[in-house]
N, C-alpha and C positions, 0 to 999 in steps of 0.2 A: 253444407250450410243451407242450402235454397231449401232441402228435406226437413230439415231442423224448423225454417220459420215455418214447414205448410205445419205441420206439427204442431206447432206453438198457436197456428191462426188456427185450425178446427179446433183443438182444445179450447182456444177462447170462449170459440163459437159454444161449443157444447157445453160449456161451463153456465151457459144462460145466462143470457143477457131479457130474456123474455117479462120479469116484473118490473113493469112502471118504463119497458123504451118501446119508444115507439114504431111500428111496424114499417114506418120510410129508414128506420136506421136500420132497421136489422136485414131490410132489403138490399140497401147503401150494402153493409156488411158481406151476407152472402154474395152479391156481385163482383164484388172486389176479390174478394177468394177463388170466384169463377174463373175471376180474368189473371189471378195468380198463378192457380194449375195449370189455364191453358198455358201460359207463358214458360211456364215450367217446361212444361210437356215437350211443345217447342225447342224449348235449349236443350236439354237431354238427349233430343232426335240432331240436333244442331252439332254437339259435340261427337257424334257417333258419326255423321256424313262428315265433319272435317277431317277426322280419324281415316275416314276410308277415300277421301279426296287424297290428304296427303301421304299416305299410304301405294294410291294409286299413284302419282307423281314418281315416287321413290322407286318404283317398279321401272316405270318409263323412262326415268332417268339415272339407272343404280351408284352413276360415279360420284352424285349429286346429293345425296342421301343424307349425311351432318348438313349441306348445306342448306337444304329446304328445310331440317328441322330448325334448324337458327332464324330461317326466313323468317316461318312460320311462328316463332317463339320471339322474334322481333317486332312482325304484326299485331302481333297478342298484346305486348308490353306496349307501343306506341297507340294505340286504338284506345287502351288501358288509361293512357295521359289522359285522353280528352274526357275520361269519363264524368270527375266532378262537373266539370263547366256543363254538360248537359245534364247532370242529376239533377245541379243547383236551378239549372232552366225549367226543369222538372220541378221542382220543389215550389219554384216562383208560380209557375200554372197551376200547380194544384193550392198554394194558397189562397190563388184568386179565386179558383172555382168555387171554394167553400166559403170567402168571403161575398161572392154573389148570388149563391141558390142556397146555402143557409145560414141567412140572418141570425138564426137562433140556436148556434152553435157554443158551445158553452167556450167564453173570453180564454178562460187559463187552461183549457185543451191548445187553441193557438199560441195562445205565453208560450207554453211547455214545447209545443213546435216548430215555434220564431227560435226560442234560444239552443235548442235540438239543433235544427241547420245553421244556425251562427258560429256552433263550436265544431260542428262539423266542418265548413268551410275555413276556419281558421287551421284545422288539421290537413285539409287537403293541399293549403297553402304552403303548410310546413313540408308537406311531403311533397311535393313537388318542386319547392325551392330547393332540394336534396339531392334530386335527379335530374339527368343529362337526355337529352334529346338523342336519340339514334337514327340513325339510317339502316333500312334495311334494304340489302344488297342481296338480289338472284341473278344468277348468271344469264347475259343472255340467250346462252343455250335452251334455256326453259322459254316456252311460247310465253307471250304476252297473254294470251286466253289464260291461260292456269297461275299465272300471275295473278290475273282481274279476277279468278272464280275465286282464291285461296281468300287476296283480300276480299272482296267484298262479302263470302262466308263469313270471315273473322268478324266483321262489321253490321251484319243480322245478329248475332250471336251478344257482340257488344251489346245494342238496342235493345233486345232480351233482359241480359241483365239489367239493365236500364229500367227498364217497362216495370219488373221485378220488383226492384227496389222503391222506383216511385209508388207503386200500389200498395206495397208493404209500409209505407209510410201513410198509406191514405190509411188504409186496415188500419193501422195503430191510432189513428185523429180518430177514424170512428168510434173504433173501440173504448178508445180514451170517454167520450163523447155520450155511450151508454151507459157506461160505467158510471159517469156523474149522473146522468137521467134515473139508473138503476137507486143511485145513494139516495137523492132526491126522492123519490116514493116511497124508500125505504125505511127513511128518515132515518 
């Protein structure tokens, strides 16, 4: 999926946006793509060392093997819950940003992204009013260290996707953004 949007965001990019926008947006733009692949890049390498953490684990502890995977696939779903409520936090900061450094942002690019996270938040609602809160239980045979490295891996990893999606949501305002600037000269 993450492949799919860098995909979709340089073909943007290379589809031109270069008649009639101007050179702070397509700055704006480029940037935003920078800090998407690194973020990328990041999780990729993120998902390969939790791979080889709890891999390692499994080794060290072989009787314990279904159980660290459940651990670990507990972590993953719970970390999961909290993600709307920090997208939507995300979403509030990035509205504000664009509401104070550019004024002259075209009104129904923000329409189009007030009612985007509106109906997204009513979906997150529904989906989580659906699901049960779990506990995740490792034995205490497994140290408290490789407990606190699993999770707080799992929870870099979360923020990633996080970071991801809130940029890919900046990308799409900007892009939205040139696209009007691009019609506009176009007439």
């Amino acid at each position: 999926m993450i492949a799919l949007l860098l995909v979709l965001i340089h073909s943007s990019i290379q589809s031109g946006f270069r008649n009639g926008v101007s050179t702070s947006l397509l700055k704006q733009i480029s940037g935003v793509q920078d800090h998407i692949n690194l973020y990328t890049k990041y999780l990729v390498k993120s998902y390969e060392y939790l791979e080889i953490i709890t891999e390692g684990l499994k080794k060290r502890y072989p009787g314990k093997k279904e159980t660290i995977e459940r651990y670990v696939s507990c972590l993953k779903r719970n970390r999961s819950e909290t993600f709307p409520e920090d997208f939507f936090r995300g979403m509030d900061l990035l509205k504000e940003e664009i509401k104070e450094n550019y004024q002259n942002f075209p009104r129904e690019v923000i329409e189009n992204f007030e009612q985007c996270t509106a109906s997204q938040k009513q979906y997150f609602i529904k989906l989580q009013s659906k699901g049960r809160p779990m506990t995740c239980d490792l034995p205490n045979s497994i140290s408290a260290k490789d407990r606190n490295s699993l999770d707080s891996h799992i929870q870099s990893q979360q923020k990633a996707i996080l970071f991801i999606n809130v940029l890919a949501a900046k990308f799409t305002l900007f892009s939205n953004a040139a696209k009007i600037q691009q019609n506009k000269v176009l007439g």
